[in-house]
C-alpha positions in Angstrom: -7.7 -9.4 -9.2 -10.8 -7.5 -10.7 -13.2 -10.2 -9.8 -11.3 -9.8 -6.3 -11.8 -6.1 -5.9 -15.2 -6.4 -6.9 -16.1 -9.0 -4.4 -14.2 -6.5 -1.7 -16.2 -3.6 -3.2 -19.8 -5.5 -2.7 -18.6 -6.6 0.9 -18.1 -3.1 1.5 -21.1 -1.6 0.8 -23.0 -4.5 2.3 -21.6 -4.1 5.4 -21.8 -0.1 5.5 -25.1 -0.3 5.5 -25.7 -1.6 9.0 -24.3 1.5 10.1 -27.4 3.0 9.7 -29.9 1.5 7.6 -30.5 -2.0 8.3 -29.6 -4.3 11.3 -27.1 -2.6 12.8 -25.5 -5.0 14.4 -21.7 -3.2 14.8 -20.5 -5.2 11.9 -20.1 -1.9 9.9 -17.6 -1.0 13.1 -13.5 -0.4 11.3 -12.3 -3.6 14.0 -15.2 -5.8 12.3 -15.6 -4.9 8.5 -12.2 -4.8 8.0 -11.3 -8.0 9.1 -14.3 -9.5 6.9 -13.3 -7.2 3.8 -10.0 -8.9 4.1 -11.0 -12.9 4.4 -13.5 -11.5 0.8 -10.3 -10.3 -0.7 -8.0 -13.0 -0.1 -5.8 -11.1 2.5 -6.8 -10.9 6.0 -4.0 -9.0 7.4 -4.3 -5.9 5.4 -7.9 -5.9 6.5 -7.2 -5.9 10.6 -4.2 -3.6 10.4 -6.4 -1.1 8.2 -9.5 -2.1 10.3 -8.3 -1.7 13.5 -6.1 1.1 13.1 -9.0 3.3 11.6 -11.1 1.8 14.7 -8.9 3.3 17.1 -8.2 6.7 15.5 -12.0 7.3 15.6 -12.2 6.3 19.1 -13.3 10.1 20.6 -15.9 10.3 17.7 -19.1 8.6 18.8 -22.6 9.1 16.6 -24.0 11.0 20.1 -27.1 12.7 19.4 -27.4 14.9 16.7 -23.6 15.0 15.7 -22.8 12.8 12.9 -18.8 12.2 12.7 -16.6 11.6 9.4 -17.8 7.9 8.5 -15.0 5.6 9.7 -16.9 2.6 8.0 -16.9 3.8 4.4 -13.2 4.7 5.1 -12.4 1.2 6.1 -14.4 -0.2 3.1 -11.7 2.2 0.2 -9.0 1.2 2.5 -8.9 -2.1 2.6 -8.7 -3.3 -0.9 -6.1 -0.4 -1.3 -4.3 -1.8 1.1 -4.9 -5.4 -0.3 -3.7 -3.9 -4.3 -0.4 -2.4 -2.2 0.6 -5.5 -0.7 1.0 -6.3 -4.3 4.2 -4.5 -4.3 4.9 -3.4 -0.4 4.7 -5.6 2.9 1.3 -5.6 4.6 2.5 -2.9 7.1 3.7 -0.7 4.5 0.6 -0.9 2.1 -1.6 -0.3 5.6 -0.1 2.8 6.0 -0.3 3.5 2.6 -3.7 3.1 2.1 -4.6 4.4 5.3 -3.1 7.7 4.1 -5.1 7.9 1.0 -8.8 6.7 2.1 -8.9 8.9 4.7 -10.6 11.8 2.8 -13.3 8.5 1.9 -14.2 9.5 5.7 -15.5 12.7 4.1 -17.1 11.2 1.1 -19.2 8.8 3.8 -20.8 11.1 5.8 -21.8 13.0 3.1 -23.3 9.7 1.4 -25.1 9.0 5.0 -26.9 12.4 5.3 -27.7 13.0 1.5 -29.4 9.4 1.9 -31.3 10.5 5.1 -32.8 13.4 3.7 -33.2 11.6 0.2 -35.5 8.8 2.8 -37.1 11.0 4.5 -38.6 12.0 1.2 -40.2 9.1 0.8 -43.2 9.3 3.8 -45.6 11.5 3.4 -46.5 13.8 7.1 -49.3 15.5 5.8 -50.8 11.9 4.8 -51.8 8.5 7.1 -50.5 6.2 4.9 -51.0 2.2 5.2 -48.8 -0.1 6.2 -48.2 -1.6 2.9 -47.1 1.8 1.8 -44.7 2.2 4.7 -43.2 -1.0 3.5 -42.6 -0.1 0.1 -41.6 3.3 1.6 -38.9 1.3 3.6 -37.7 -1.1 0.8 -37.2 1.3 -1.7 -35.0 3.6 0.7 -32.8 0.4 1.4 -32.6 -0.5 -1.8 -31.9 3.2 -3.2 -29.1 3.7 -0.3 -27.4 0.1 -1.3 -26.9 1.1 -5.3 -25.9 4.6 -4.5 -23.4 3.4 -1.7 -22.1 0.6 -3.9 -21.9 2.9 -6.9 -20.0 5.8 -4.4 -17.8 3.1 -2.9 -17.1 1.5 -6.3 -15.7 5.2 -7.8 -14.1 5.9 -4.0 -11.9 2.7 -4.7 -10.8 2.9 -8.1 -9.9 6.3 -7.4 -7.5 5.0 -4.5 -6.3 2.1 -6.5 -5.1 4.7 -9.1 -3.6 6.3 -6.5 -1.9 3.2 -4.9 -0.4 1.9 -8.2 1.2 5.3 -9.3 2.1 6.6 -5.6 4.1 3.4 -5.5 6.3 3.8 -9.2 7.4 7.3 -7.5 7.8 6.5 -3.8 11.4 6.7 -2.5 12.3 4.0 -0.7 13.0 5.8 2.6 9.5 6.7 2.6 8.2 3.7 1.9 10.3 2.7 4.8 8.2 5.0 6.9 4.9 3.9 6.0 4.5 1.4 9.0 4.5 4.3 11.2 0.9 5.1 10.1 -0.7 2.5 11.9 0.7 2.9 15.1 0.3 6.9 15.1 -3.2 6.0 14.1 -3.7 4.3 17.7 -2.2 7.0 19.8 -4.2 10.0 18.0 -6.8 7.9 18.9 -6.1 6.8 22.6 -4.9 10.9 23.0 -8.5 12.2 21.8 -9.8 9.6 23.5 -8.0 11.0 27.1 -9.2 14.5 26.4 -12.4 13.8 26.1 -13.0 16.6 24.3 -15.4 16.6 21.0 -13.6 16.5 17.9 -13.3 20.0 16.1 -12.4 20.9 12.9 -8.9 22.2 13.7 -7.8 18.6 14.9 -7.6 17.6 11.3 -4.7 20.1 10.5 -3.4 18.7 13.8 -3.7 15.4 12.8 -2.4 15.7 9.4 0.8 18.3 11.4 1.9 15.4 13.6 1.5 13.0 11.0 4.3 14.6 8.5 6.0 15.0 11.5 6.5 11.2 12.3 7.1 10.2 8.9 9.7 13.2 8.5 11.1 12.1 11.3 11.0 8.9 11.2 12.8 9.2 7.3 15.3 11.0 8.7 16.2 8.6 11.1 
């Protein structure tokens, strides 16, 4: 399962990076990672229901000019293999929601990573000097390079924090609330199809919203 995780971990941060700094062919998008993160960890379930779900909450929060939203990608890449350790002990849709729950502060973590890394690169070239190609290349290598180890290494702590969290959340879980947990992924689409319909940009006061209706569906669902 270690050997697993790590594999899931690597995968992760591979795939992260063509959000920004290499390719960038959409494979760092939730809907595509996930399901990849999933077939490297032995469970591709848990990787669309986390990967699609976090796909479609984000669907109002496009990288459009100079705003840079909470980083859906590195959220999917702690979810996923928190989701995969949960299925352990819960059904796929249950350790979904679960883990869904829990990485969504990684979104945080993410776009912090993305624009400490940006300024850190930007470092690296010199203005005030024409420099020569073979510098610009060794300019460019060592900024991929550099963002790969500190993703990995910001991923790797991201997910054992959430594994933690996934192993001892579930000893202390009541079993109504565990029973709830599949309600994540589907409120998870229609947040997302509702921001999507107000096309409005996403503010800071629609995360207290978001986490508001959220208890409200599981406390409601529970209590059904």
């Amino acid at each position: 399962m270690i050997l697993t995780g790590f594999f899931g971990v690597l995968a992760g941060a591979l795939l992260w990076m063509d959000r920004v700094f290499v390719f960038q062919f959409m494979i760092s998008r939730p809907m595509i990672m996930g399901p990849l993160i999933g077939l490297v960890m032995h469970d591709l379930h848990a990787g669309l229901l986390v990967g699609l779900s976090l796909e479609l909450l984000w669907l109002n929060a496009p990288p459009v000019g100079a705003y840079l939203p909470n980083d859906e990608s590195f959220c999917t890449a702690v979810g996923v293999p928190a989701a995969v350790l949960a299925g352990s002990w819960a059904s796929p849709s249950q350790a979904a929601g679960l883990a869904i729950l829990l990485c969504l502060p990684a979104a945080l973590v993410g776009r912090t990573l993305d624009m400490r890394l940006r300024t850190m690169n930007e470092e690296l070239l010199d203005v005030n000097e024409r420099m020569s190609e073979k510098k610009i290349s060794q300019a460019m290598v060592k900024a991929v390079l550099r963002s790969f180890i500190l993703a990995l290494v910001t991923l790797c702590a991201c997910v054992m924090i959430a594994d933690v969290m996934v192993i001892h959340v579930g000893k202390i879980l009541p079993d109504a609330v565990l029973a709830s947990l599949p309600v994540v992924p589907f409120a998870c689409v229609l947040i997302g199809l509702a921001a999507l319909v107000s096309r409005e940009m996403p503010r800071r006061s629609h995360v207290g919203m978001f986490a508001l209706g959220l208890s409200l569906v599981l406390l409601l669902t529970w209590i059904v």
